[in-house]
C-alpha positions as a printed Julia matrix, in Angstrom:
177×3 Matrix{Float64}:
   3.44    6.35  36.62
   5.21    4.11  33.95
   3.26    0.73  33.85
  -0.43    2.28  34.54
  -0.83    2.89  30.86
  -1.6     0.16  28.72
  -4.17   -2.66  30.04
  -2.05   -5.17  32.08
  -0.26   -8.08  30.36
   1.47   -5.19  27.89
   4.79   -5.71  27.51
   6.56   -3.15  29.4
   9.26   -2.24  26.93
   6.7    -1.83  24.09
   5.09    0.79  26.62
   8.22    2.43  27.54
   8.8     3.07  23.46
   5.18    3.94  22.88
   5.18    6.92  25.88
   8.82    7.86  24.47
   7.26    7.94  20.58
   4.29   10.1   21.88
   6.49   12.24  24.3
   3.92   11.26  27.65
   6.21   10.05  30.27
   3.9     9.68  33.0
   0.05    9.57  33.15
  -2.38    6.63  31.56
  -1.84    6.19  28.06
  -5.05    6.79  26.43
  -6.99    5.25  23.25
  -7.15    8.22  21.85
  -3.44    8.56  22.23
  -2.73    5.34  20.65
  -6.09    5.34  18.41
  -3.87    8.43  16.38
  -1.08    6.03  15.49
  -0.91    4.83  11.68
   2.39    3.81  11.38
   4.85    2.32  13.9
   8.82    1.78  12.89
  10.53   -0.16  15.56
  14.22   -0.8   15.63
  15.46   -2.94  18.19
  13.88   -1.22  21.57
  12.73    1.66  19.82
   9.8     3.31  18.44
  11.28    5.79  15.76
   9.69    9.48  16.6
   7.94   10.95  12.73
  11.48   12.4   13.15
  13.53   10.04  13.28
  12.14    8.42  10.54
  12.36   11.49   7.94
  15.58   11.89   8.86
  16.92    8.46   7.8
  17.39    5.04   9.09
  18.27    1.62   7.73
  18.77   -1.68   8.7
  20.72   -5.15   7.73
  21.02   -8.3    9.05
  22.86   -7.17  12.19
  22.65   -3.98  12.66
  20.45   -1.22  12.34
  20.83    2.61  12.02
  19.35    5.57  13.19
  20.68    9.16  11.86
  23.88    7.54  11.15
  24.48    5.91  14.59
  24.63    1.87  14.29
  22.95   -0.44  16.51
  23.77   -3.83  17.33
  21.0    -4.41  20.34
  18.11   -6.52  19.87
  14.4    -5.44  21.08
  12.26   -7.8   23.53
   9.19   -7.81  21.56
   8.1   -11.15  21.04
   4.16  -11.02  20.43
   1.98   -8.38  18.6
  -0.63   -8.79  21.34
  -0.47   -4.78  21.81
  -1.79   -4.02  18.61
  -5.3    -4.39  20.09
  -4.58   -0.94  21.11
  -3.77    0.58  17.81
  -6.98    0.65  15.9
  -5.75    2.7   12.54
  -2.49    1.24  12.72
  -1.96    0.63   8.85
   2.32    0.7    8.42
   4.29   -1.38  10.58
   8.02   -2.02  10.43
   9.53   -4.6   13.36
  13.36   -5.3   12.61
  15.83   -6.78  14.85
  13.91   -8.65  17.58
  15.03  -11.77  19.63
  12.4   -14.18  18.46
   8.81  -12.54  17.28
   5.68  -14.7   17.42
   2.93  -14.02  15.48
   0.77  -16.18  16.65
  -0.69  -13.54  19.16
  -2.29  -11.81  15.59
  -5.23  -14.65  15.67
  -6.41  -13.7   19.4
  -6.95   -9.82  18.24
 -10.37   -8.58  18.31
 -11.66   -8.07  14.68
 -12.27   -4.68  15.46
  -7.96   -4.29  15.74
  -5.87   -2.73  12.98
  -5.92   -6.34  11.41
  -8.77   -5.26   8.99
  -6.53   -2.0    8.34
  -3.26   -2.77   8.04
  -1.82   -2.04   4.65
   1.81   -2.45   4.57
   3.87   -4.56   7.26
   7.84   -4.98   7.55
   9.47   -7.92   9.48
  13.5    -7.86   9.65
  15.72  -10.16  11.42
  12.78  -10.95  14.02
  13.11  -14.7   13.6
  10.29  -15.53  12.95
   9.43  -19.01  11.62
   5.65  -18.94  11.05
   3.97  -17.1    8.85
   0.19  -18.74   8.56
  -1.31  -16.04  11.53
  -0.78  -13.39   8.57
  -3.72  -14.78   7.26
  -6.04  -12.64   9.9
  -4.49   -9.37   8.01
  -7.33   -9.11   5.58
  -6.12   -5.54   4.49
  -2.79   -6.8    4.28
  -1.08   -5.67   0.67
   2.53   -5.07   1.21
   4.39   -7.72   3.13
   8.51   -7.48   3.1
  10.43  -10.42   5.17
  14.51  -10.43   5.57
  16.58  -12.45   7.38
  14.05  -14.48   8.72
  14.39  -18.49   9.31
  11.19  -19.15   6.88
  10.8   -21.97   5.33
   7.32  -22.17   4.01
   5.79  -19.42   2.03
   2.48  -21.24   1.85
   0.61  -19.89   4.17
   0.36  -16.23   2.17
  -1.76  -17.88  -1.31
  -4.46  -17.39   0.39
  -3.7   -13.82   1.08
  -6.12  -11.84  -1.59
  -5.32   -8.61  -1.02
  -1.68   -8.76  -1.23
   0.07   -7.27  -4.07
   3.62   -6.79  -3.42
   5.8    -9.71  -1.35
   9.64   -8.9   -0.8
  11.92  -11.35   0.69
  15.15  -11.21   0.9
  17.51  -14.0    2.75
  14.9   -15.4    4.83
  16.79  -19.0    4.79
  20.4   -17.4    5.14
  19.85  -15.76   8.78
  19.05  -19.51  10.08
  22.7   -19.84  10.55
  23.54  -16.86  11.98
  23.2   -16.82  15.27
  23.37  -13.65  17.46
């Protein structure tokens, strides 16, 4: 049964995507299920299937688009606390979310995809703090648009990462959706 996965306090439309990205609709969702995941690419409500994402899909400041169909609808994520679950998550991609705190990323167990995480992708989540990034010791590729940011400080002291992209982070502020 839907909602008997995940340990309680999971968001139940990040475990609605999850069984929907590993094609298990009913049943617990187990560690090794989610222990398999590398890389997550979510769009809105959606967890893009290895599919999806070969096939193509973009994103701008208000929409995004997934094998040529727009989107306009923004996801209900709004902490990372799941990622406890996904141990070898390394690439992660969040875009279009209706205000994402990462905050949550400090109260992960050390033992979380925090000390693997390579590459991560934040687009028009509004987010406005960056300084819990600093727990993503593995952390090398970091790309930020259209996000209210103000203050890039809190990634100098962020040793491992090579390559920052950021595109229009002060520019969404205005736009409201």
């Amino acid at each position: 049964e839907a909602g008997s996965g995940l340990v309680a306090g999971t968001v139940p439309a990040f475990e609605e995507m999850v069984r929907v990205y590993l094609d298990k609709k009913e049943g617990v969702l187990l560690e090794r299920d989610l222990s398999a995941i590398s890389q997550l690419t979510i769009l809105g409500n959606r967890i893009l299937t290895q599919t999806e994402q070969s096939g193509g899909y973009g994103y701008s400041r208000d929409t995004y688009s997934i094998g040529g169909k727009d989107e306009r609808t923004f996801g209900d994520i709004r902490s990372l606390a799941d990622l406890r679950y996904f141990p070898m998550l390394t690439i992660l991609t969040i875009t279009h979310q209706n205000g994402l705190d990462l905050s949550s990323l400090r109260e992960l167990p050390k033992e979380s995809c925090l000390q693997k995480m390579q590459s991560l992708t934040l687009s028009a989540c509004r987010v406005t703090d960056l300084s819990p990034l600093s727990v993503c010791s593995a952390l090398q590729n970091l790309q930020l648009q259209y996000e209210p940011i103000e203050d890039l400080s809190p990634l100098t002291g962020m040793g491992n990462l090579t390559s920052l992209g950021v595109s229009e982070i002060r520019a969404f502020r205005s736009k409201t959706h």
